[in-house]
Residue, then its C-alpha position, 0 to 999 in steps of 0.5 A: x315755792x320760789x319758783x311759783x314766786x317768779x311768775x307772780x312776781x313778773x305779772x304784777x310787774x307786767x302790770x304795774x309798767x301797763x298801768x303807768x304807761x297808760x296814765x302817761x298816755x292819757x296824760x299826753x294825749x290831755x295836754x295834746x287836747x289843751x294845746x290844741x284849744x289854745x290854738x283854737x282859741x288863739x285862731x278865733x281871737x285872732x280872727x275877732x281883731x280883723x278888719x274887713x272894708x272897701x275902698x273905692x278910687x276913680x279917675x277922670x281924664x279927657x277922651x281921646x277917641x269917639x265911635x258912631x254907628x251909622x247906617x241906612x235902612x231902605x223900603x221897596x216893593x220888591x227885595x232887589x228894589x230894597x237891595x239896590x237902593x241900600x247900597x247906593x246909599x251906604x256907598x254914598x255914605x262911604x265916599x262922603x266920610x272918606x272925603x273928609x280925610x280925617x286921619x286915622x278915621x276907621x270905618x267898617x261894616x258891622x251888619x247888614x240885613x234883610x228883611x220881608x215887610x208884613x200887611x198889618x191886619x187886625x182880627x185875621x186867624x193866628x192860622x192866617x199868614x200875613x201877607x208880604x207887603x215889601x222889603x225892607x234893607x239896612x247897612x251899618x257901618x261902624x265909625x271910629x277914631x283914636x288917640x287925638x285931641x278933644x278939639x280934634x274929636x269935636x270937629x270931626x264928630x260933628x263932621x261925620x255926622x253931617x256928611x253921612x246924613x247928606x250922603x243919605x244916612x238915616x239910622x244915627x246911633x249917637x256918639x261914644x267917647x272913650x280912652x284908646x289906652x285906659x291902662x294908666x287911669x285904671x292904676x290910678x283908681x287902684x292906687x286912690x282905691x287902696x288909700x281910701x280903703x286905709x283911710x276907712x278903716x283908720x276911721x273905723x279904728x278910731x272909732x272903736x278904740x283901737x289900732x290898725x296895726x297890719x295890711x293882711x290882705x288885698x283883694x281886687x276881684x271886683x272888676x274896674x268900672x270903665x264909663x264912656x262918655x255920650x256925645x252930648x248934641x248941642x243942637x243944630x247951629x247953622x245946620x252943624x250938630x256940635x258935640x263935647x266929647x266930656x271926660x271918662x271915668x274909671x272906678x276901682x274897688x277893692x277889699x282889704x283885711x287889716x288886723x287892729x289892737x287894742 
């Protein structure tokens, strides 16, 4: 009999260790379970005192630089009538602005095309190819000057444009003013952007009875808006074409996330 005992004796011990091991396990594996919730719960409230809002900064400072497009656009009965024309009129055009030595005037040619000109007729076949009446042929140059004052660009606006319509010039796209280095304005509107995203979300705070308490997040991912300014044509005074340069302005917008209590 003792020695069938043993065996007996081991298997109820065998099984009393697998029974507590796992009703330790499963205890574990609870307070496992719970922590986690916490931590979920804790993330959610987290998350809940968070402040997502925008700020918008702009900055405005006088031009510095213009560009024009100017051109010519010539019609003759044959193609090399067209072509000959075109030229000697942007050739013109070219020595009139050169003439006027302003320095650091830049001009360039950007396009030049040619193109078949159609007999306009009403009611013909779709099959029917219209017939070639003339040709027509355009140049057009790109004028631009940088880095000078607003009283310089205002008189040399007003210069390039009558000496290129002298010269023959009849395809006059405006005027465009603009900042050579727009580096400066930008980091200022980020800056004012930023100071106005506080400010709305101090507002907000208040409102709702609560703190500001943490800057968690900036974020810039919205490209800054650079607006050039139109030359404003003021009308002709004494056959001149006056224009005012005006000022540029550059927006920033930004999100920030801002964590608050109560």
């Amino acid at each position: 009999m003792p020695t069938l005992a043993r065996p007996v004796i081991a298997s109820l011990a065998i099984g009393a260790m697998t029974c507590i091991s796992s009703t330790a396990l499963a205890g574990r594996r609870s307070a496992e379970s719970h922590l986690a919730d916490q931590r979920g719960a804790a993330s959610e409230n987290a998350e809940k005192r968070i402040i997502t809002i925008t700020g918008t900064g702009e900055v405005s400072r006088p031009a510095d630089s213009m560009r024009t497009s100017i051109g010519v656009e010539s019609r003759a009965t044959t193609l090399k009538a067209a072509r000959r024309e075109a030229a000697t009129k942007a050739q013109a055009i070219l020595a009139a602005l050169r003439g006027l030595a302003i320095p650091g005037l830049e001009i360039r040619t950007v396009d030049i095309s040619l193109s078949p000109i159609t007999e306009s007729r009403a009611g013909y076949e779709a099959a029917t190819e219209p017939r070639i009446i003339g040709y027509s042929a355009s140049n057009q140059l790109s004028v631009v000057l940088k880095g000078a004052s607003p009283k310089v660009l205002q008189a040399a606006g007003s210069q390039i444009l009558e000496a290129a319509l002298a010269a023959g010039a009849n395809d006059v796209r405006g005027i465009d003013f603009f900042l050579s280095n727009p580096t400066e304005a930008r980091r200022m509107a980020l800056a004012a952007a930023v100071e106005d995203a506080q400010a709305n979300a101090a507002a907000v705070a208040r409102a709702a009875n609560v703190r500001v308490v943490e800057l968690q997040a900036i974020s810039t991912d919205r490209q800054e808006l650079y607006v050039a300014q139109k030359g404003v044509f003021m009308g002709s005074i004494a056959g001149g074409f006056p224009v005012e340069p005006g000022n540029i302005r550059v927006t920033a917008e930004l999100t920030v996330r801002v964590a608050f209590a109560p």
